[in-house]
ChimeraX commands (.cxc) that place a marker at each C-alpha (Angstrom):
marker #1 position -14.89,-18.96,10.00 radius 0.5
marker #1 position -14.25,-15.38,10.87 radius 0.5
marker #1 position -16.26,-12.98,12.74 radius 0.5
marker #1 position -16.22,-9.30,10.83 radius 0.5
marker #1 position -18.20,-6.08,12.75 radius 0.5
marker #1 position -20.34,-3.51,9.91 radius 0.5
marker #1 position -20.28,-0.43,11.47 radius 0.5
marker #1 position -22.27,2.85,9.70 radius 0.5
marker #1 position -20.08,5.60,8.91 radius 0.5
marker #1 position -22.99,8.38,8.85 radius 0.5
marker #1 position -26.74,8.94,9.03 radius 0.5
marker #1 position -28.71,8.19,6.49 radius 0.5
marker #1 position -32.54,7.83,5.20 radius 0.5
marker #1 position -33.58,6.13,1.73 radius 0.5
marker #1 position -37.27,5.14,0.92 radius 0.5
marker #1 position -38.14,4.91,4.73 radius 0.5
marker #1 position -35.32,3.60,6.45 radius 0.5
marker #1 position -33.31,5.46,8.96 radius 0.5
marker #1 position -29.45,4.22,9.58 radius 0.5
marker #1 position -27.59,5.93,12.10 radius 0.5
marker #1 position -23.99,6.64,12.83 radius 0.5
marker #1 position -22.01,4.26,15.00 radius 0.5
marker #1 position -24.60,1.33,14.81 radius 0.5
marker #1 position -22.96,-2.56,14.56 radius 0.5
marker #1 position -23.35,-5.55,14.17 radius 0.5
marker #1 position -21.22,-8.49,14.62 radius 0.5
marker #1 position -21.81,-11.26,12.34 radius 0.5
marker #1 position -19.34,-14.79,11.19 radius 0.5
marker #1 position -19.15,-15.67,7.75 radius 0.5
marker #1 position -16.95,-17.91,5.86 radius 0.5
marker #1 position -16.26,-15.42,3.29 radius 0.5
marker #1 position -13.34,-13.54,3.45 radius 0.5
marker #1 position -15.46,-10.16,1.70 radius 0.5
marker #1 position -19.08,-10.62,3.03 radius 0.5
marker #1 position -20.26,-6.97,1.53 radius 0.5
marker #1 position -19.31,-8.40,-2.05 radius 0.5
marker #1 position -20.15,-12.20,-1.40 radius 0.5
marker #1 position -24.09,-13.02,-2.21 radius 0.5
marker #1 position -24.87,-9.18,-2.63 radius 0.5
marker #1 position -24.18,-8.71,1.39 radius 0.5
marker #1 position -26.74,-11.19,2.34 radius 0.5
marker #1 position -24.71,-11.99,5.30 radius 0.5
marker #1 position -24.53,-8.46,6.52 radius 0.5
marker #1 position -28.11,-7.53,5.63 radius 0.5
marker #1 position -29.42,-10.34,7.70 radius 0.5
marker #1 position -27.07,-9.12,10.47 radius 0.5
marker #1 position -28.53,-5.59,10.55 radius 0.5
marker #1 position -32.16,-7.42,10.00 radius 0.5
marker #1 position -31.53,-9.59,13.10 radius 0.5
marker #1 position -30.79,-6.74,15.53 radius 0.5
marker #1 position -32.39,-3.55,14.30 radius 0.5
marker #1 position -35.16,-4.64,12.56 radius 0.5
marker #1 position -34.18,-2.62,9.49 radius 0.5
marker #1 position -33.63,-3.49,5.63 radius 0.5
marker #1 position -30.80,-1.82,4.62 radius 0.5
marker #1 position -31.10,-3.09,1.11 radius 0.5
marker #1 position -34.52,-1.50,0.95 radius 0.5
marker #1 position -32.27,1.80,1.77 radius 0.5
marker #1 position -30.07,0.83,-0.76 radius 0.5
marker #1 position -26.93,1.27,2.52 radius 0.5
marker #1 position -25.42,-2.23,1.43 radius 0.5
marker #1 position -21.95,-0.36,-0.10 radius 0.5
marker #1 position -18.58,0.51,1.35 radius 0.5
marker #1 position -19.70,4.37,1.23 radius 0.5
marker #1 position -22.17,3.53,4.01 radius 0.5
marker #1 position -20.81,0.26,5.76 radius 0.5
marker #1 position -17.12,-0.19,7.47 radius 0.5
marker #1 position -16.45,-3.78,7.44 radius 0.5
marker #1 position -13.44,-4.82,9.84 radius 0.5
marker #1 position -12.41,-8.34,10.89 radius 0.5
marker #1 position -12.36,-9.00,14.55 radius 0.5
marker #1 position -11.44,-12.65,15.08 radius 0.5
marker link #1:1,2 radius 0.2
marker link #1:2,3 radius 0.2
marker link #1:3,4 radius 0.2
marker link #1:4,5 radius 0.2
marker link #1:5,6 radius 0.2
marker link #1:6,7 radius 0.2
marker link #1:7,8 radius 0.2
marker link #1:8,9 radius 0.2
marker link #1:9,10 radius 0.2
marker link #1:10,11 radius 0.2
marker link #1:11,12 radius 0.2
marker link #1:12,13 radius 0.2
marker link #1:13,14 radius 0.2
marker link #1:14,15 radius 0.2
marker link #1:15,16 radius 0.2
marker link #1:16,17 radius 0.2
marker link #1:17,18 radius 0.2
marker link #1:18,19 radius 0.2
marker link #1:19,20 radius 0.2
marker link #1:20,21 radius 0.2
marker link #1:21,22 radius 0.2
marker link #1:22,23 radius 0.2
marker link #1:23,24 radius 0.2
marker link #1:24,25 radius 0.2
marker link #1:25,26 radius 0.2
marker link #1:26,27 radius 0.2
marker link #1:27,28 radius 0.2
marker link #1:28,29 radius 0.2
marker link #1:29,30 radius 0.2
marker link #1:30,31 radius 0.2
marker link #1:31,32 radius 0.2
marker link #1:32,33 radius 0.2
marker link #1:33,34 radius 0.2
marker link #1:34,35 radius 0.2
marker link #1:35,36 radius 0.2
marker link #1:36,37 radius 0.2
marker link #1:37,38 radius 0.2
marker link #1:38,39 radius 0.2
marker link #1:39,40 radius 0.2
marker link #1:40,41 radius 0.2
marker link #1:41,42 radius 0.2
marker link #1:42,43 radius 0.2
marker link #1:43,44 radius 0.2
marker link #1:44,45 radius 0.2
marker link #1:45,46 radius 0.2
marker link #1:46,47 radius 0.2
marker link #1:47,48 radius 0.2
marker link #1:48,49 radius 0.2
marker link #1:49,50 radius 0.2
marker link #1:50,51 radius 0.2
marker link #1:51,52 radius 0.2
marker link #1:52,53 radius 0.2
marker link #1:53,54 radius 0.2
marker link #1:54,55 radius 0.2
marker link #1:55,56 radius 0.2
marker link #1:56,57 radius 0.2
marker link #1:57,58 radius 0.2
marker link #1:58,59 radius 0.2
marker link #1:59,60 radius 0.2
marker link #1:60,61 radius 0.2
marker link #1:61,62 radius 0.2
marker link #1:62,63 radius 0.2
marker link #1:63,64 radius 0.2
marker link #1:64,65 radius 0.2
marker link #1:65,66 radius 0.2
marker link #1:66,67 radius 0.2
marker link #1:67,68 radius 0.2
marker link #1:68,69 radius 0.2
marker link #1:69,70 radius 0.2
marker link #1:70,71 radius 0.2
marker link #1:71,72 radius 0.2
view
């Protein structure tokens, strides 16, 4: 299992919810793509866990907003 960082590129609102620039979150998953595997559930939850946001609801789960990297 790998651990992989989503990091926004820019600031953003969409039908109420606010991303900002420069906010993470570091997350494992056994998938080697986890913003293409399950619709980004895994990063989604991840953002859900530690912001309290829904950045489906923002429609933000998409390479345009989200850097994905693998740290481990």
């Amino acid at each position: 299992m790998a651990l992989f960082r989503a990091t926004i590129k820019s600031t953003q609102i969409s039908n109420g919810v606010r991303i900002e620039k420069g906010m993470f979150v570091d997350f494992p998953s056994q998938s080697g793509s986890p913003m293409s595997t399950n619709g980004g559930k895994e990063v989604i939850e991840a953002f859900d866990r530690k912001y309290g946001i829904d950045i489906k609801k923002g429609h933000f789960v998409s390479s345009s907003y989200i850097l994905i990297e693998k740290i481990n």
